[in-house]
Each structure stands twice: as C-alpha cells, then as structure tokens.
KOLLUMNU-144986 format. One record per residue (C-alpha): x, y, z; residue in three letters. Coordinates in steps of 0.001 Angstrom, whole numbers, plus 500000, padded with zeros to 6 digits. Layout:
N
XYZAla...
This chain:
263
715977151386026050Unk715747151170022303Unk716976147554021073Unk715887144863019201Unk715355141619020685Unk714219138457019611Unk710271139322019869Unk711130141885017526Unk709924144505019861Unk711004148341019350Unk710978149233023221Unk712030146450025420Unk713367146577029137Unk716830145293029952Unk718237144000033368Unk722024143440033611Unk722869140507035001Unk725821140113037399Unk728440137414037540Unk727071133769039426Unk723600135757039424Unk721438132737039761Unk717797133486037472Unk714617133085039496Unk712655130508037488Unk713098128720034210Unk710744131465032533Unk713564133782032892Unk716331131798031770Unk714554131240028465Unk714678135205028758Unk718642136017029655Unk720441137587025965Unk723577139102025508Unk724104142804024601Unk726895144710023224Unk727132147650024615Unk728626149393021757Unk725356148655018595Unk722475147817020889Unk722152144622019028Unk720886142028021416Unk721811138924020374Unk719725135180021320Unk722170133244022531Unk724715133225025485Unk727379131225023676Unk729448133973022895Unk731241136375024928Unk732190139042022125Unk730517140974020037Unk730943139062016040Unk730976142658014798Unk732902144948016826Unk734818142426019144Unk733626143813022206Unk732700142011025408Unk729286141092025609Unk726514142589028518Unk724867139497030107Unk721308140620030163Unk717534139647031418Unk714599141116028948Unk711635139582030715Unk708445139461029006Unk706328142225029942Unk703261140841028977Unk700346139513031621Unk696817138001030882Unk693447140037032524Unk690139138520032767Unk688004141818031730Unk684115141595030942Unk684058137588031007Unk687555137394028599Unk690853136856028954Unk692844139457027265Unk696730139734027054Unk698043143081028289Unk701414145048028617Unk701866145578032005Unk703761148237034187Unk704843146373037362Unk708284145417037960Unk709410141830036834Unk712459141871039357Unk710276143025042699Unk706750142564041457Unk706022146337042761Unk702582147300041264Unk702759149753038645Unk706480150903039434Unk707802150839035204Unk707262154548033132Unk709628156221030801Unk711033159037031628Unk712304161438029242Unk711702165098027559Unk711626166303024231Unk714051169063022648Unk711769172147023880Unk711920171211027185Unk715524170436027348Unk716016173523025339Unk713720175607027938Unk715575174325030897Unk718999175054029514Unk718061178824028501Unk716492179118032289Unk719942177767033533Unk722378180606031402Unk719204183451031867Unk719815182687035414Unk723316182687035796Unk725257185799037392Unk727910185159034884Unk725421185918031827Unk725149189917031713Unk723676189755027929Unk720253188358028101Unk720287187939024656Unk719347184452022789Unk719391183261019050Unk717421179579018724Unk717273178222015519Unk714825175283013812Unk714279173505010575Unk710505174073011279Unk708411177207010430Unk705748175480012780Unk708327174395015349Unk709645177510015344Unk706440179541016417Unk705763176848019050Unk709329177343020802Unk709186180986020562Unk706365181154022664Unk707842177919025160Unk711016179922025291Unk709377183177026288Unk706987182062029097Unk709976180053030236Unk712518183509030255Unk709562185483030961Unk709616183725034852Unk713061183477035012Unk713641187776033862Unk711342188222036822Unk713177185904039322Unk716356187759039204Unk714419190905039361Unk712763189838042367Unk716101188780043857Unk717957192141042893Unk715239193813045280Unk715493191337048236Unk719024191606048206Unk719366195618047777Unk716227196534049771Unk714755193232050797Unk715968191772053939Unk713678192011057396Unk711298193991055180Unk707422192777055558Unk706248190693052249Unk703039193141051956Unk705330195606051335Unk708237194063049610Unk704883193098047114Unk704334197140046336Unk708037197931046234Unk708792195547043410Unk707604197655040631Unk708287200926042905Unk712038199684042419Unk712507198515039139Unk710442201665037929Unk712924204098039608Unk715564202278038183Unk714199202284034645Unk713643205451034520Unk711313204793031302Unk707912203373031632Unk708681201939027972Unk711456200383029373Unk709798198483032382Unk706498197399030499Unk708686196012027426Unk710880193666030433Unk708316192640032692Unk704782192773030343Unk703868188783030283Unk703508186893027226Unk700046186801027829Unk699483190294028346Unk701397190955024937Unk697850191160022725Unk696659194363024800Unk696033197279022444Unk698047199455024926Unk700692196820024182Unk700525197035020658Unk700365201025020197Unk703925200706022095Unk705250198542020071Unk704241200497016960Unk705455203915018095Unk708922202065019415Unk708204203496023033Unk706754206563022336Unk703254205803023127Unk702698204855026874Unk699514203546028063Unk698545204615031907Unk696335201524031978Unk699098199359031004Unk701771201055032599Unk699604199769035886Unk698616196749034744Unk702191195673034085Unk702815196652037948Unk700297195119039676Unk700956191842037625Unk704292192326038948Unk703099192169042140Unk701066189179041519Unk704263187174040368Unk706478188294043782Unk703238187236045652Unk703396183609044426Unk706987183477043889Unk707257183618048022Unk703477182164048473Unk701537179598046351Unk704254178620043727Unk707028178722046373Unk708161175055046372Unk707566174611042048Unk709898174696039860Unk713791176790040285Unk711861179453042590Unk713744181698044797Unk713398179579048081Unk714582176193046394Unk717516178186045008Unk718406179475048254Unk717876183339047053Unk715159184550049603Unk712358182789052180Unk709370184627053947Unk709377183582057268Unk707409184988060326Unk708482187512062509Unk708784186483066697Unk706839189671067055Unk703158188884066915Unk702265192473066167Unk704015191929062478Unk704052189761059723Unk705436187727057502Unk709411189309056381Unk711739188776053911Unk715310187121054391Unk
C-alpha cells in the first residue's frame, strides 16, 4: 500500500488491528499507527481517534519493520526481507499488481470474447507515440488468440462434437475457408501477428486482396491447425482456453480402436 509512515518510507505494509487485539512483543507496539482511511496519511500516535483533517474515524494499524540483519561473506548486512511478520512464513510477501496494457489486454479479451459483441471492432487511444506502437502489437497478439478461440468454438459446436481431434485439426481451416468464401478474407482474420512480415503478406495488403499467395494461403491453414492443436493439447490449462471456459474438452473414446474426440 502506498502511505507514508514515520520511517518516511514510500511502500510500507499495513496490518489492521482489531478491537482488544493484544500486540505480540513490545517491538510491535512501538510499531502500531493510526490510519485514516480516507488520505492515507498514517499518523504516529494512537491518541486520537479521528482524523484532524477530515474528521473521520481512525484505522488502528501495525506497520512492522520489514527490515532483518544477514551475516554474508564475514559481515553483517541489513536487508529488506520478504517473510511474513504476523506468521513468520518464509518468503510469503510480493506485490501483486499489473500495469495499464495488461489490464487493457485482459479487458479487450473479455468484450472480443463475449457473444453479446458482434462488432469486433476496437479504437485504443494513448498520449504516447512509443506507447502506442507497443500496445498495438500487445493488443493484437492478445485478440489475435482470442479471434481464433471463438473460431475454434464455432466449429466444435456446428461440426465438432464426438468428432476425432486429428480430424477436427484439418477441418478447422476446411470450415472457416468454406465459409469465407475468399482466401483474402481468411488469411487477413486468422494470419498471426508474427506471420504479418511475409512478402506474400505484404503483396495482399498492397493490392487490398487482390493478390493471393498459394504459399500463404497454406501457411495461414496449417498454422491454424497448429493453434486448435494446442488450444485442446499443450496450452490447454493456460490462460481463458476453451476447456477452462467450459467451451470444448478432448477426451478419449471407450473404444480402444479410436482416439481422442471432441465434446
């Protein structure tokens, strides 16, 4: 939590203390502050029980000292240290916390993914020309996964269930080609964004769709079915995949002639 506190610290850990809480030693009592809740402002003293600025009721708080001396190469050196002051567990403090791209990136997966969201369609802005390159790119990779999750789902529902995962592999891109009906069309909406620097990729994009690459046309495919391969396989259980989301599973078949389906 960000407050300041009477070692004039800029990050300092705060335990709430309850009502008749008894403190452990006379370390901590030297350590027990009062908050208000309302400015952050920790205050050293327990005297009061409102805040002198805004009149609100103080927080009764514990902001141990997180500091612990080492002996390292024959010297004792004084050392912030991650284990918990309340139960002594070994390393058990970290911050946890994300920055505005990733926050951003998860939001745009939720609405991307949503069956209420039939416009795909997404306008970020940024007071940052560098910023701005960087979350294009974050953004894209991030869409890029989710744009072939729900294509991946559209097949398992429509043609999916009880069907073998070898095949449900090749009829990805069989699918979603029939139902583009434009190889421009399916290369521009499932090409990667790390496949986007192929020539074949760029002549498209020059002739807006006019000039189709055979080579890329396939290579757009068959990383297709590389993605519904690991969706159900390797990268199953990472991240808001299919099977977490309760979408579609592989599981094998009681015959022990066949493999693995789709359901």
């Amino acid at each position: 939590m960000q407050a300041g506190s009477p070692n004039h610290q800029t990050q300092v850990v705060l335990y709430p203390i309850v009502d008749n809480e008894e403190t452990l030693d006379q370390q901590q009592a030297r350590e027990v502050f009062k908050l208000c809740t309302e400015i952050a402002a920790s205050l050293n003293t327990v005297q009061h029980n409102q805040c002198q600025n805004c009149e609100q009721p103080l927080l009764k708080v514990w902001i141990p000292y997180l500091v612990k001396q080492v002996e390292r190469a024959g010297q004792t050196k004084n050392i912030r240290t991650d284990d918990c002051p309340r139960c002594t567990a070994s390393g058990s403090l970290m911050i946890l916390g994300s920055r505005a791209a990733s926050l951003a990136s998860v939001a745009i997966s939720q609405i991307y993914g949503s069956h209420c969201n039939d416009d795909h369609k997404l306008i970020a802005f940024s007071d940052s020309v560098q910023d701005a390159a960087h979350r294009a790119g974050f953004f894209g990779a991030r869409t890029y996964m989710q744009t072939v999750r729900q294509a991946l789902a559209h097949v398992a529902r429509n043609e999916g269930d009880n069907m073998a995962l070898s095949r449900f592999v090749d009829e990805v891109p069989k699918y979603w080609q029939r139902e583009f009906n434009n190889d421009a069309g399916f290369i521009g909406t499932f090409i990667a964004p790390n496949m986007q620097w192929l020539s074949g990729y760029q002549d498209l994009i020059e002739s807006k769709g006019a000039v189709v690459s055979k080579s890329l046309l396939e290579l757009v495919a068959q990383r297709l079915r590389w993605e519904a391969l690991t969706e159900f396989g390797l990268r199953s259980r990472i991240g808001r995949t299919l099977e977490r989301s309760s979408v579609a599973v592989i599981q094998p078949d009681l015959d022990p002639s066949t493999e693995f389906l789709i359901h």
